[in-house]
Every structure is written in structure tokens, then in C-alpha cells.
C-alpha positions as CSV (number, residue, x, y, z in Angstrom):
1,X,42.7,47.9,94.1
2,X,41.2,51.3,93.7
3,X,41.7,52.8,90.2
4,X,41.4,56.6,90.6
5,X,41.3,59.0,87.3
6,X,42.3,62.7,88.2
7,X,41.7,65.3,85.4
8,X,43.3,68.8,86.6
9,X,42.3,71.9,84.4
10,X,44.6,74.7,85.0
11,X,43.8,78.1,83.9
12,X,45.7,80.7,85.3
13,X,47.9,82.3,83.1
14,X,50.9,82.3,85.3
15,X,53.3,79.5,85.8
16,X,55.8,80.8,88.6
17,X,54.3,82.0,91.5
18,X,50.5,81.2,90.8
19,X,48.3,80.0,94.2
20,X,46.1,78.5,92.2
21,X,48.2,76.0,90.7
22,X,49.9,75.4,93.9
23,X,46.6,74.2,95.5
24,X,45.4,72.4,93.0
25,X,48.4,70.3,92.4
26,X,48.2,70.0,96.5
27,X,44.7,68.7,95.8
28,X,45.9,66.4,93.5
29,X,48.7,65.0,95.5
30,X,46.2,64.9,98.4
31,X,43.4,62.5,96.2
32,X,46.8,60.2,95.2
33,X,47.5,59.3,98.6
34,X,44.1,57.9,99.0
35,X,44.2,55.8,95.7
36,X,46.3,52.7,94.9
37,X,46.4,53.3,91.7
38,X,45.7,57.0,90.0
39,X,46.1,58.1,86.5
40,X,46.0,62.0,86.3
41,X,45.4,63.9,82.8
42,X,46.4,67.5,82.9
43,X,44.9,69.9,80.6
44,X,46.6,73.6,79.9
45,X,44.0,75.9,78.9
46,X,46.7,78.2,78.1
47,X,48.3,76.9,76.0
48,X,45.5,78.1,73.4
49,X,41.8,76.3,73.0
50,X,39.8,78.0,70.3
51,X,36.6,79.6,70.5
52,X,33.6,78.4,69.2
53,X,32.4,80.0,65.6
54,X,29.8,79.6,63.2
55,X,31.2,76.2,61.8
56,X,31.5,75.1,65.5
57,X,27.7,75.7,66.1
58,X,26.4,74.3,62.9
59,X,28.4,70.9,63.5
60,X,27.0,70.6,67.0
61,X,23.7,70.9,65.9
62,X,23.8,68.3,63.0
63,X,22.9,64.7,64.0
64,X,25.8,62.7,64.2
65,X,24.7,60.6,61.6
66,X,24.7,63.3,59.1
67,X,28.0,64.8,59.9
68,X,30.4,65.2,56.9
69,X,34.4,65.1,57.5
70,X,34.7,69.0,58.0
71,X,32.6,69.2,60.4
72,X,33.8,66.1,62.7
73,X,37.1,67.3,61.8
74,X,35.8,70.9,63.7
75,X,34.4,69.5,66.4
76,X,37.7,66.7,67.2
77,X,39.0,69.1,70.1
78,X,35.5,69.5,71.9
79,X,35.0,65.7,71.4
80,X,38.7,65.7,73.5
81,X,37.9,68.1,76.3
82,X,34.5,65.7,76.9
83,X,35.9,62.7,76.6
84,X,38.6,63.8,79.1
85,X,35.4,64.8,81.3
86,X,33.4,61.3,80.9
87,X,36.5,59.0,82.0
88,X,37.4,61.5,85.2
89,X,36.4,60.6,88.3
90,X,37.3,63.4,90.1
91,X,37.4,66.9,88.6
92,X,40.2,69.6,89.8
93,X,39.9,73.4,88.5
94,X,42.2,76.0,89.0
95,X,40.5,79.1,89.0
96,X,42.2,82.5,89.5
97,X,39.3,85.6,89.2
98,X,40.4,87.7,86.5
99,X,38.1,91.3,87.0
100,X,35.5,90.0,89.1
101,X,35.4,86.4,86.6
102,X,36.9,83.5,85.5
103,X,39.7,83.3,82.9
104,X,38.4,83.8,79.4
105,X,40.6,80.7,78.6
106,X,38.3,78.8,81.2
107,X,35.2,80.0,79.8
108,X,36.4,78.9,76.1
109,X,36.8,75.3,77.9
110,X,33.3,75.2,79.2
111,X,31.8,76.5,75.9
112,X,33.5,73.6,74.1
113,X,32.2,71.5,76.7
114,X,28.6,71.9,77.2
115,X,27.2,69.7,74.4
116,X,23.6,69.2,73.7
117,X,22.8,65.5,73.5
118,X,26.6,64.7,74.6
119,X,27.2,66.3,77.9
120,X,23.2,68.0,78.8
121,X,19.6,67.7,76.9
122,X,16.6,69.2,77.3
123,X,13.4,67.8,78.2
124,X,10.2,68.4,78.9
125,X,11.0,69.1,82.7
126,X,14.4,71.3,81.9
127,X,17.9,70.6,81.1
128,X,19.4,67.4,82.5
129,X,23.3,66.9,82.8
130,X,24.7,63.8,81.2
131,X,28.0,63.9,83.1
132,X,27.3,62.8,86.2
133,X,29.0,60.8,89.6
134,X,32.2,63.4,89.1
135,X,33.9,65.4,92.3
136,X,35.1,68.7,91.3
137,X,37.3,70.9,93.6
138,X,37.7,74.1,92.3
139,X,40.8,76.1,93.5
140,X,39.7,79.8,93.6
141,X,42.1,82.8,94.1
142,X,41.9,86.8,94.0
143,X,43.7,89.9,94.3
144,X,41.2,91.3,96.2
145,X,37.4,89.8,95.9
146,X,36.0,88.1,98.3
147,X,34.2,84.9,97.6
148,X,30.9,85.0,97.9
149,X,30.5,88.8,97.8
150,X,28.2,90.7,95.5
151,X,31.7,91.6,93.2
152,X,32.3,87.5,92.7
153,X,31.1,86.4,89.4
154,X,33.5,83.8,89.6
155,X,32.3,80.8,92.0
156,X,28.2,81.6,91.5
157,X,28.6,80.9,87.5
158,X,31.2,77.9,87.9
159,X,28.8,76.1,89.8
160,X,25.4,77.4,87.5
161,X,27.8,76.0,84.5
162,X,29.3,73.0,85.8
163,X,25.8,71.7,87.5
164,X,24.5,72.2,83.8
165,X,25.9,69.7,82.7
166,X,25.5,67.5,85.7
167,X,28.5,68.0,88.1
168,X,26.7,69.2,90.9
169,X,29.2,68.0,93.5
170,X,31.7,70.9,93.7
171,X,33.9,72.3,96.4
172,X,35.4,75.4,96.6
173,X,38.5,75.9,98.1
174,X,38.5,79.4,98.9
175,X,42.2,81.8,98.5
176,X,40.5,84.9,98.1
177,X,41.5,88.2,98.8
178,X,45.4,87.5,98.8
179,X,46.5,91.1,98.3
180,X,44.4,92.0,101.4
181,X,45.0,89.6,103.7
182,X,48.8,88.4,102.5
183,X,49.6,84.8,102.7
184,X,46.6,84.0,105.1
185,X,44.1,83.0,102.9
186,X,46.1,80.8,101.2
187,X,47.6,78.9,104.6
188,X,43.7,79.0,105.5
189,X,42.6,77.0,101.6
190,X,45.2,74.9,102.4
191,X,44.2,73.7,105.5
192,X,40.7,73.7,103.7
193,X,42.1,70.9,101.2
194,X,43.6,68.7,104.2
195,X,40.3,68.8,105.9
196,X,38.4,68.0,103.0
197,X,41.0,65.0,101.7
198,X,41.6,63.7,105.2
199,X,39.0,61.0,104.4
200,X,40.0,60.4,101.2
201,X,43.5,59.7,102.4
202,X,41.9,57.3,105.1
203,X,40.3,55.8,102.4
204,X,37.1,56.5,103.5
205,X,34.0,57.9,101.1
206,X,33.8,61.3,101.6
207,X,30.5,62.6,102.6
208,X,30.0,65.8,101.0
């Protein structure tokens, strides 16, 4: 039986009416169909993650070992966030662009994320990601910037900051430019998602 764990990280900071949680709970749906058994976690970001502080910093840099009850107690969130990371096998991030970016809200979620020694170390050679044999699809929708162009900040740093830390296999399912092009991108990602799940569903390994 194929055991499948789903961990969907919304962002957008709309509810009603929000593409980006539309596809990504299509992309979910899509990866159930191909699993007999699937276990989905869903983590808000909106609904409030704090940002990283001086207390934040000087627990992550104290040896485990050494760490006294305030500052595990500080650092009991982040240890959540990665540990939802480590048991995922496949990653789903919705991602609206929010002037030219990503959500501050998803940004807090990767600072509290990338973890020396837990989720990358560095080497001799260069950073190495410790979080590794993941899919991500990442669900990305804008008003009016384009994907790829020079005014997307957006997709280039998701994929610098979530290769960091070793998830290097990411799709983007592109629903850019809505205001501009009405509700043809969106039919267009969507298609996007069937053709990329279509082996999954056929439980087939998918090749890219």
C-alpha cells in the first residue's frame, strides 16, 4: 500500500476567492488519487508565525546539548515547521506575489526553517541541504507579473531558498498575470497540474 504524506503551506492572505489556494488544493486532491493511503498536514501561515529575534538566533546557534529551557522553549515552533518538513513527502506551496515577492508571512516560514546543522551545513565544499528526496509544487499567482520576467522576485528566490536546504525538485505551476490575461492563466496552470499529476494518478513515478 502506498503511504503518501502531503504537507500544504498556504500563504496567501485571502480565503475567498484566492487562485492560489484553489490550485494548490487541486494539486493536493490530484497527488490523493494516486496514493492509497495519504495523510495531508496543512499549515496557515496566516494565521501568525513569528519572526526570528535575537533570542531566536542565539538558541540556534547553541549546541543542542547546551540548550537551557528558554531557549528550547523559543525555538519549539521552528523545531514544528521542520519537523513537518522532514516527514513530508511531497511539498505543496501556495504562493501569491505580493509587489514583485513572496508573502512576508512565507518568508517568516522559511527563516524559521533554514537551520544550520538541522535542515543545511556548511562544509568545506559549500552549503549542503539536509532535507532531501521531497517534491515541491509551488502554486504561483500575480496581478500582473509575469513569471520569469526581470520584475519576478518571487519564483527565482523560492527555488535559491528551498534548494538551500536541499529541495531541489520543485515545480512551478505558473497563474501569472491574472489581471492581464483574465481567467486564462489560471485554466492554462490548471491544465499545467493535470499534466504534471497524470502519472502520479496512473501510479507511475514521475520523471521530473
Amino acid at each position: 500500500m502506498t503511504q503518501q504524506n502531503i504537507l500544504l503551506v498556504n500563504s496567501s492572505g485571502r480565503f475567498e476567492g484566492s487562485v492560489t489556494r484553489q490550485l494548490s488544493q487541486l494539486i493536493v486532491e490530484q497527488l490523493k488519487v494516486g496514493a492509497d493511503n495519504s495523510n495531508l498536514v496543512t499549515r496557515e501561515l496566516t494565521e501568525g508565525l513569528p519572526f526570528i529575534n535575537e533570542e531566536w538566533i542565539g538558541a540556534t546557534f547553541t549546541p543542542v546539548e547546551n540548550r537551557n529551557q528558554a531557549q528550547k522553549h523559543v525555538l519549539e515552533f521552528s523545531d514544528e515547521l521542520v519537523n513537518e518538513l522532514q516527514l513530508a513527502d511531497t511539498i505543496v506551496i501556495a504562493s501569491p506575489i505580493y509587489n514583485f515577492s513572496i508573502p512576508a508571512v512565507l518568508k517568516a516560514w522559511i527563516d524559521l526553517t533554514a537551520r544550520a546543522q538541522l535542515t543545511f551545513k556548511y562544509t568545506e565544499n559549500g552549503p549542503i541541504g539536509l532535507i532531501e528526496n521531497k517534491k515541491i509544487y509551488v502554486a504561483i499567482a500575480s496581478g500582473g507579473v509575469p513569471i520569469g520576467s526581470a520584475m519576478d522576485f518571487a519564483s527565482p528566490y523560492l527555488k535559491q531558498a528551498l534548494g538551500f536546504i536541499g529541495l531541489t525538485d520543485v515545480t512551478i505551476v505558473d497563474a501569472s498575470s491574472i489581471n492581464l490575461a483574465g481567467d486564462k492563466n489560471e485554466k492554462v496552470a490548471k491544465a499545467q497540474i493535470a499534466e504534471l499529476l497524470e502519472p502520479v494518478k496512473s501510479g507511475e513515478q514521475e520523471s521530473n
